[in-house]
C-alpha positions as CSV (number, residue, x, y, z in Angstrom):
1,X,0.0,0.0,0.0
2,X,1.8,3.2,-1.1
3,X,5.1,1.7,-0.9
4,X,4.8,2.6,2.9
5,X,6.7,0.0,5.2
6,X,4.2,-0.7,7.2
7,X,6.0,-3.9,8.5
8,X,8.8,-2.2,9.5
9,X,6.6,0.6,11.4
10,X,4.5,-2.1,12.7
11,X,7.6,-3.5,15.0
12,X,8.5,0.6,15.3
13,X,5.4,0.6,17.3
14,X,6.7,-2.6,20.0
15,X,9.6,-0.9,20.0
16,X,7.4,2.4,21.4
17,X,6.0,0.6,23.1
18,X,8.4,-0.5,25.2
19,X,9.8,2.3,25.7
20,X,6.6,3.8,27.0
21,X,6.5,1.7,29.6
22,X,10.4,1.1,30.7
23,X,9.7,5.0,31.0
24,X,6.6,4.2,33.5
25,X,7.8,1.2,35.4
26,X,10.8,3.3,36.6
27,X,8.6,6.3,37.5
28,X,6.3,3.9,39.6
29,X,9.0,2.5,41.1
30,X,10.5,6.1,42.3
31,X,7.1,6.9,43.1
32,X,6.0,3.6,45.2
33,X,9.9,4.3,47.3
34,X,8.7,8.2,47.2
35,X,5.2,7.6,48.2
36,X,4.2,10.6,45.8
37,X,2.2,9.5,42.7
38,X,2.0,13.3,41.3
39,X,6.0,12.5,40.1
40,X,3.8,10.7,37.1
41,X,3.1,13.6,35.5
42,X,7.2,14.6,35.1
43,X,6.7,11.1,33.1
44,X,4.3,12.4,30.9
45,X,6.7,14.8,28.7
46,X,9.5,11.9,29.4
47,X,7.9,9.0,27.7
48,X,7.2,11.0,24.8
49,X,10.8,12.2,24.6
50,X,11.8,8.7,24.8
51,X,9.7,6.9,22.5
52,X,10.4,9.8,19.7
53,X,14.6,8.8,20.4
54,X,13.3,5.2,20.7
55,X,11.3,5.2,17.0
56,X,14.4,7.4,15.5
57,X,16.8,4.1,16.5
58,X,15.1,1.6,15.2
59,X,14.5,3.3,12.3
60,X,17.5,3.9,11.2
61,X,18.1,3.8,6.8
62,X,14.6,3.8,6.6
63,X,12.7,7.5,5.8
64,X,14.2,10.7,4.6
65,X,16.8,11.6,7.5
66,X,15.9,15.5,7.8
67,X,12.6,14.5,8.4
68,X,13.4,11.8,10.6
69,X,15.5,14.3,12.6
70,X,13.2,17.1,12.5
71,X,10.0,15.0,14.4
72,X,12.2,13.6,17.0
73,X,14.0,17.0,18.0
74,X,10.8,18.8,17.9
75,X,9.3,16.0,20.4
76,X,12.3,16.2,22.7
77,X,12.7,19.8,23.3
78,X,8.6,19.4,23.6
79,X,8.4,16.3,26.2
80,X,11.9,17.5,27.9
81,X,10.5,21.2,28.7
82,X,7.5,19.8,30.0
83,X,9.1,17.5,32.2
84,X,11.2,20.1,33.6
85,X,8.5,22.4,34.1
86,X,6.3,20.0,36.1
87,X,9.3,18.8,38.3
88,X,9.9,22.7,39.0
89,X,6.1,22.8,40.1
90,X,5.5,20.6,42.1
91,X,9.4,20.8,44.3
92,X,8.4,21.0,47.8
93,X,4.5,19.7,47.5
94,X,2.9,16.8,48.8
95,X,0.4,14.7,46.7
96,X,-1.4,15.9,44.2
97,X,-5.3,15.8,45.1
98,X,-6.5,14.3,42.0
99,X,-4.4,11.5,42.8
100,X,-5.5,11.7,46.3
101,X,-9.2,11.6,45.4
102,X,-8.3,8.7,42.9
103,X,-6.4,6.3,44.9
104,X,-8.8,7.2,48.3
105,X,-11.3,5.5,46.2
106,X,-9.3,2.5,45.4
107,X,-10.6,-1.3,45.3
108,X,-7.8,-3.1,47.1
109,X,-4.1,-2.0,47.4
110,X,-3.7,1.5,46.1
111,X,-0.2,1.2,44.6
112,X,-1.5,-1.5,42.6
113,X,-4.7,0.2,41.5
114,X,-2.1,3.4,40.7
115,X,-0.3,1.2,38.1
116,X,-2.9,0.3,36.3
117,X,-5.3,3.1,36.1
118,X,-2.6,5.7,35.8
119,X,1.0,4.5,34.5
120,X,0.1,1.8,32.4
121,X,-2.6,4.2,31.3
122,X,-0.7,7.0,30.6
123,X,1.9,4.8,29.1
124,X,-0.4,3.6,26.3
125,X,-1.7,6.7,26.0
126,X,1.6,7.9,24.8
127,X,2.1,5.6,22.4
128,X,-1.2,5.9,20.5
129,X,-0.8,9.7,20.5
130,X,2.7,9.4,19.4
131,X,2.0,8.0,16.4
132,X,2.9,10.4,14.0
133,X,5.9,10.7,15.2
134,X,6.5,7.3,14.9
135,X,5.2,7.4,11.2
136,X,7.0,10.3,10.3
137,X,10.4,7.6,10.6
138,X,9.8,5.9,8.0
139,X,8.2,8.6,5.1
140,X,10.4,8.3,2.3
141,X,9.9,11.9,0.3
142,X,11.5,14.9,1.0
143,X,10.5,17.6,3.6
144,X,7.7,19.7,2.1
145,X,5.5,22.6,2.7
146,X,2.7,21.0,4.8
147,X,5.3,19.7,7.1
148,X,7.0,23.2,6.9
149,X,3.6,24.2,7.7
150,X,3.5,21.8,11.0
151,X,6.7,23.3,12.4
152,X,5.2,26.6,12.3
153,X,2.4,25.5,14.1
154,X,4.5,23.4,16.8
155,X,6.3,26.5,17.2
156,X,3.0,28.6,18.1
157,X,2.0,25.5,20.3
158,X,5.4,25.7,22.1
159,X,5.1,29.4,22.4
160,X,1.7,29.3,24.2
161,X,2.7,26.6,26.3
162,X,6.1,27.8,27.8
163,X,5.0,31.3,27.7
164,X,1.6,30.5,29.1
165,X,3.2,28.5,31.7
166,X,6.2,31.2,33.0
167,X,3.6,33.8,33.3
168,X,1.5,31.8,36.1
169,X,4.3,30.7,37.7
170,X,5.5,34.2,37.8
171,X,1.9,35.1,39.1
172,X,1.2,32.2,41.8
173,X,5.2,33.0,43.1
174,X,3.9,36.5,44.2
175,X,2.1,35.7,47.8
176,X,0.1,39.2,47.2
177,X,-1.7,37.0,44.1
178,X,-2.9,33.7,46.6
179,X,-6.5,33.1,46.0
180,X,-6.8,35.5,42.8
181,X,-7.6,34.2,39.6
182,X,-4.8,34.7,36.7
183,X,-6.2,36.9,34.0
184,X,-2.9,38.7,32.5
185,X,-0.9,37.9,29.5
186,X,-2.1,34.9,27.2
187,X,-4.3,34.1,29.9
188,X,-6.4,36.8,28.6
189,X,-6.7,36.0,25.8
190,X,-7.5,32.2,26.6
191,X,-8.3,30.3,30.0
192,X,-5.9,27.3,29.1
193,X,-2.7,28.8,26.8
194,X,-0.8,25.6,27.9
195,X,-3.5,23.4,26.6
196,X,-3.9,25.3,23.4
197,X,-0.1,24.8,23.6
198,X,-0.4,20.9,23.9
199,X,-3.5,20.9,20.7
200,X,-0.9,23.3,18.6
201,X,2.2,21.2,19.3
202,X,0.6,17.8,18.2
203,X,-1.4,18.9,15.4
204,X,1.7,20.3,14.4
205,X,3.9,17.3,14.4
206,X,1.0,15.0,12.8
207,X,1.0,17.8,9.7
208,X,4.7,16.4,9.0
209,X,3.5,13.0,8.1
210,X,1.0,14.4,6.0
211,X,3.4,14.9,2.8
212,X,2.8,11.5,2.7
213,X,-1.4,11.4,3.0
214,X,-2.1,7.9,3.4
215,X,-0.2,7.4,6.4
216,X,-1.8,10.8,7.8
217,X,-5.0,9.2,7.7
218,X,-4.0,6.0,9.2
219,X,-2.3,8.5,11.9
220,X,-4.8,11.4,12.6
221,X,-6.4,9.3,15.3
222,X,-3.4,10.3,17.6
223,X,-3.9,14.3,17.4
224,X,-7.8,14.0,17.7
225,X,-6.9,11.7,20.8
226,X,-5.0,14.8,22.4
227,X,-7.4,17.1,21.2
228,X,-10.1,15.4,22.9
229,X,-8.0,15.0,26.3
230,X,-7.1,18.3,26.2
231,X,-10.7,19.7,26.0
232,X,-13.1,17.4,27.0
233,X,-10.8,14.5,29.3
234,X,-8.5,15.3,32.1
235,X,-7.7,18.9,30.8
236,X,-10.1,22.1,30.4
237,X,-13.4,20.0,31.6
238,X,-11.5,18.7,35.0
239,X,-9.9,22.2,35.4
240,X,-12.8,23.6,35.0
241,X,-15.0,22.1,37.4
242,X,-12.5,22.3,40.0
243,X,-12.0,26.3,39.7
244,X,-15.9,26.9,39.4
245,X,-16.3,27.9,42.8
246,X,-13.6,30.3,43.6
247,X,-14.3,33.7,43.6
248,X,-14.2,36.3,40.5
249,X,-13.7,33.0,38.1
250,X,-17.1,33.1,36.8
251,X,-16.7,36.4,36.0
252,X,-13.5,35.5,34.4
253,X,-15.3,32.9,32.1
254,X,-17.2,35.3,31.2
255,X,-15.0,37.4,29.5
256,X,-12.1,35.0,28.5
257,X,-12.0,32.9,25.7
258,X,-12.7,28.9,26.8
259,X,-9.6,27.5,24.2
260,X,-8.5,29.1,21.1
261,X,-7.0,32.7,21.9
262,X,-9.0,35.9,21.6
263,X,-9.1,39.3,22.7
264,X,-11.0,39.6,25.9
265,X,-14.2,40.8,26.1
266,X,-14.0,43.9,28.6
267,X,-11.9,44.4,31.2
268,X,-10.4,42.6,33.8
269,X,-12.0,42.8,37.1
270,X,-9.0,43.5,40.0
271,X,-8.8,39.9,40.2
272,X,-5.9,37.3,39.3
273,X,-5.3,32.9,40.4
274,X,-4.5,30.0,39.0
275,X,-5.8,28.3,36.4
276,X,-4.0,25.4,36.6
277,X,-3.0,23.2,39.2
């Protein structure tokens, strides 16, 4: 079909796989030892990083090598900033309270229900949404303009998200903003700029396996998988709900845009807080 090696990607994908999970066995590990399941979400940015160097092995002699190059840098510098950022977060904090809410519900042991409804999860998770980046190792034709066209938008994606993310931390640092909702910089202009960071950066890298458009269709699953995470799973709808009650944010939904960026409708009350945790 196409002249696409689908064998070949077919054992990319164990390989991923394998990664993946090497990647969430560890962290489970440090986090059983730790007692601190919220170290899972450092994981999250790692397993990506690792499966993208993981594919780019194995793959070796197979696609066009700029390509090849381009898709796993751009998911390194991604995962790895992520990663960085989260550990930076969460220095100094006890459990997370999702996880605490999850595991105090927990049928029998709660490591055991940890591992499989959160690493093993999160693990496949990465995989499947990774597979562009898989794909993308073994696309044989040059680099053209729809993948030029991805970087571009990875590069907005990273932008929001980096940006996005410096500015609360900057803003929940300063005790004079605890218990204020943040509505300055891109978080004006939308509610979640790191998770219209995260739907930028991956629709980005699946637009460089599209110069080859067969494999993009058997691959768009993975960025309508993030997309649907990001707005409707554990991102903006689970946010959401938790920051309903505090003060001034329904006022602040009501003037900032839910997802994609927009100016804001009227001004800011003298409120600021987080809208992330």
């Amino acid at each position: 079909m196409n002249g696409y090696p689908w064998g070949a990607f077919g054992q990319g994908i164990g390989v991923a796989a394998g990664a993946a999970l090497t990647v969430m066995l560890v962290t489970f590990a440090i986090a059983v030892a730790r007692g601190l399941h919220r170290i899972v979400d450092i994981a999250w940015g790692i397993g990506f990083t690792a499966v993208a160097v993981a594919s780019y092995a194995v793959s070796t002699g197979q696609g066009d090598e700029a390509r090849r190059l381009l898709v796993t840098v751009l998911t390194a510098v991604w995962g790895l900033r992520l990663a960085a950022h989260i550990a930076a977060r969460g220095r100094g904090h006890g459990e997370d309270k999702r996880y605490e809410r999850m595991l105090d519900k927990a049928p029998g042991n709660r490591n055991a229900y940890a591992l499989r409804m959160v690493y093993l999860l999160q693990g496949l998770l990465v995989v499947l949404i990774s597979l562009p980046v898989q794909a993308a190792q073994y696309v044989t034709g040059p680099v053209g303009p729809v993948a030029y066209a991805g970087v571009a938008v990875w590069l907005v994606g990273l932008f929001f998200e980096a940006v996005g993310d410096r500015q609360l931390a900057r803003f929940t640092a300063d005790p004079a903003n605890k218990g204020r909702i943040m509505d300055r910089g891109l978080w004006s202009w939308t509610r979640h700029p790191n998770y219209f960071g995260d739907f930028c950066v991956w629709w980005g890298l699946f637009l460089i396996v599209c110069d080859d458009p067969v494999v993009a269709a058997a691959t768009v699953v993975s960025p309508l998988v993030m997309s649907f995470l990001l707005t409707m799973g554990s991102g903006k709808r689970l946010l959401e709900r938790h920051m309903a009650d505090r003060p001034g944010y329904a006022a602040y939904v009501a003037r900032t845009s839910g997802f994609f960026p927009l100016p804001p409708r009227g001004r800011p009350a003298d409120a600021a807080g987080d809208s992330r945790t």
